[in-house]
C-alpha positions as CSV (number, residue, x, y, z in Angstrom):
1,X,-15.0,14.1,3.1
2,X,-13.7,10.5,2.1
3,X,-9.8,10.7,1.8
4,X,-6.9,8.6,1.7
5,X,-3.5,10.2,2.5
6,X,-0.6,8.2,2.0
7,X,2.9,8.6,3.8
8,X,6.2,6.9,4.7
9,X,8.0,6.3,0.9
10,X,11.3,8.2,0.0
11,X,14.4,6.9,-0.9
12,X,16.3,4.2,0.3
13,X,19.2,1.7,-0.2
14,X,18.5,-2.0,-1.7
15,X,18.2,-4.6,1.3
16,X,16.6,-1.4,3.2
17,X,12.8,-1.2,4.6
18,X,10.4,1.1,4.8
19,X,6.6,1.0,6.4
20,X,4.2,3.0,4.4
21,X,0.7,4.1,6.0
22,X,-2.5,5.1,4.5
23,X,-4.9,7.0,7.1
24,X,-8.9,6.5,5.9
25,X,-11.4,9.3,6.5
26,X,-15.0,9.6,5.8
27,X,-15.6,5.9,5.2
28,X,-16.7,3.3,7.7
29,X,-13.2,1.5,6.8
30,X,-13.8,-1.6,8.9
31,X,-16.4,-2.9,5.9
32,X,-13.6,-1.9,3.0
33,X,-11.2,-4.0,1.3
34,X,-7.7,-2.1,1.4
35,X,-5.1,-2.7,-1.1
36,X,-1.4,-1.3,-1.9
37,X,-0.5,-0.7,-5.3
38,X,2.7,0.3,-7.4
39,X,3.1,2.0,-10.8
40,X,6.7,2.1,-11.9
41,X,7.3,4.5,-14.9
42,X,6.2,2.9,-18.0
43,X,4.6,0.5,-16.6
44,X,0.7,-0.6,-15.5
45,X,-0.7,-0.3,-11.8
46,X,-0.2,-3.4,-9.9
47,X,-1.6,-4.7,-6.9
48,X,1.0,-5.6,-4.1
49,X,-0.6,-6.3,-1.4
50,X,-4.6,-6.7,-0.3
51,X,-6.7,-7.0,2.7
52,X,-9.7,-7.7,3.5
53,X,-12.2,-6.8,6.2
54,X,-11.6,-10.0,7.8
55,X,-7.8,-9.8,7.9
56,X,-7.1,-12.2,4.3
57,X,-4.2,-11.2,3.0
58,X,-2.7,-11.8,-0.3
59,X,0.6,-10.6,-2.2
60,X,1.9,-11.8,-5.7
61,X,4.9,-13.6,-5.9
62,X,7.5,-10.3,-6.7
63,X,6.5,-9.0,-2.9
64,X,5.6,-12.7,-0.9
65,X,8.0,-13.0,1.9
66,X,9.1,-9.3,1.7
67,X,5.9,-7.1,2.1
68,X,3.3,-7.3,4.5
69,X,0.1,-5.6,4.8
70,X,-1.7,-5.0,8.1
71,X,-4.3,-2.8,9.1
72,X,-5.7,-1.3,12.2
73,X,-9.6,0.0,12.4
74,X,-9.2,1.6,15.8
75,X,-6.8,4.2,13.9
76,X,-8.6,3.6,10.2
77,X,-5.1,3.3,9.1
78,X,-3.4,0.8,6.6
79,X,0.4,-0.1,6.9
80,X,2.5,-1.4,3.9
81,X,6.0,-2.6,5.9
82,X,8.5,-3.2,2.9
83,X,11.5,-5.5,3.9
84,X,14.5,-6.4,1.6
85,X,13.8,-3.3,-1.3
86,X,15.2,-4.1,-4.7
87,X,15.9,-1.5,-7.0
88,X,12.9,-2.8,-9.3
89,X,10.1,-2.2,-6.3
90,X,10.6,1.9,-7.3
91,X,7.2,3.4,-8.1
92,X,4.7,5.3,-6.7
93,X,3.1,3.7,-3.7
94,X,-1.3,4.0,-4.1
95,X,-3.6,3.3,-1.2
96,X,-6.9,2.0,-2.2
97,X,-10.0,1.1,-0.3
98,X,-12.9,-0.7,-2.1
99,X,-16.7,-2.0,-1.1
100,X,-19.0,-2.7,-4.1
101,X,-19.2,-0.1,-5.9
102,X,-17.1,2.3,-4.1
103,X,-13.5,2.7,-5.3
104,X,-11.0,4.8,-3.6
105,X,-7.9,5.7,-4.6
106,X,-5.0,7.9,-2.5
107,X,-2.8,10.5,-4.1
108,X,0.3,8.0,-4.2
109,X,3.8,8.2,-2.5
110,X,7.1,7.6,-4.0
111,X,9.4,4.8,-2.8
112,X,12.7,5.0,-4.6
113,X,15.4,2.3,-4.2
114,X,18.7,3.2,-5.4
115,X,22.3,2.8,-4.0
């Protein structure tokens, strides 16, 4: 069945890191875009990191120089590594792999930051 299942987040001190994965099945994930995204409470979704299935990355400006997405499609497997966390990066972490007209969308994990 096509799943994403996230892992890594909990709770962590500001200037800490933490490396969130997101393992792929039932998709050929080499053709998908994959994509972290945040939703802090109260707020809207928001992208924080992309790739695509070339290797493009792109991050907004609240995660540039902190966060960094990779992936590996020998393990169908997505990495978030989060450097430098500031309280205001709390949310729930959502993998999501996209092609056309297929959207897919992980269960979310929580990253809290919080001295």
């Amino acid at each position: 069945q096509v799943q994403l299942v996230e892992s890594g987040g909990g709770l962590v001190q500001p200037g800490g890191s933490l490396r969130l994965s997101c393992v792929a099945s039932g998709i050929i994930f080499n053709v998908y875009t994959m994509g972290w995204y945040r939703q802090a409470p109260g707020k809207q979704r928001e992208l924080v990191a992309g790739i695509g299935s070339d290797g493009t990355t792109n991050y907004p400006d609240s995660v540039k120089g902190r966060f960094t997405i990779s992936r590996d499609n020998t393990k169908n497997t997505v990495y978030l590594q989060m450097n430098n966390l500031k309280p205001q990066d709390t949310a729930v972490y959502y993998c999501n792999a996209r092609v056309v007209a297929v959207n897919i969308w992980g269960q979310g994990t929580q990253v809290t930051v919080s001295s």
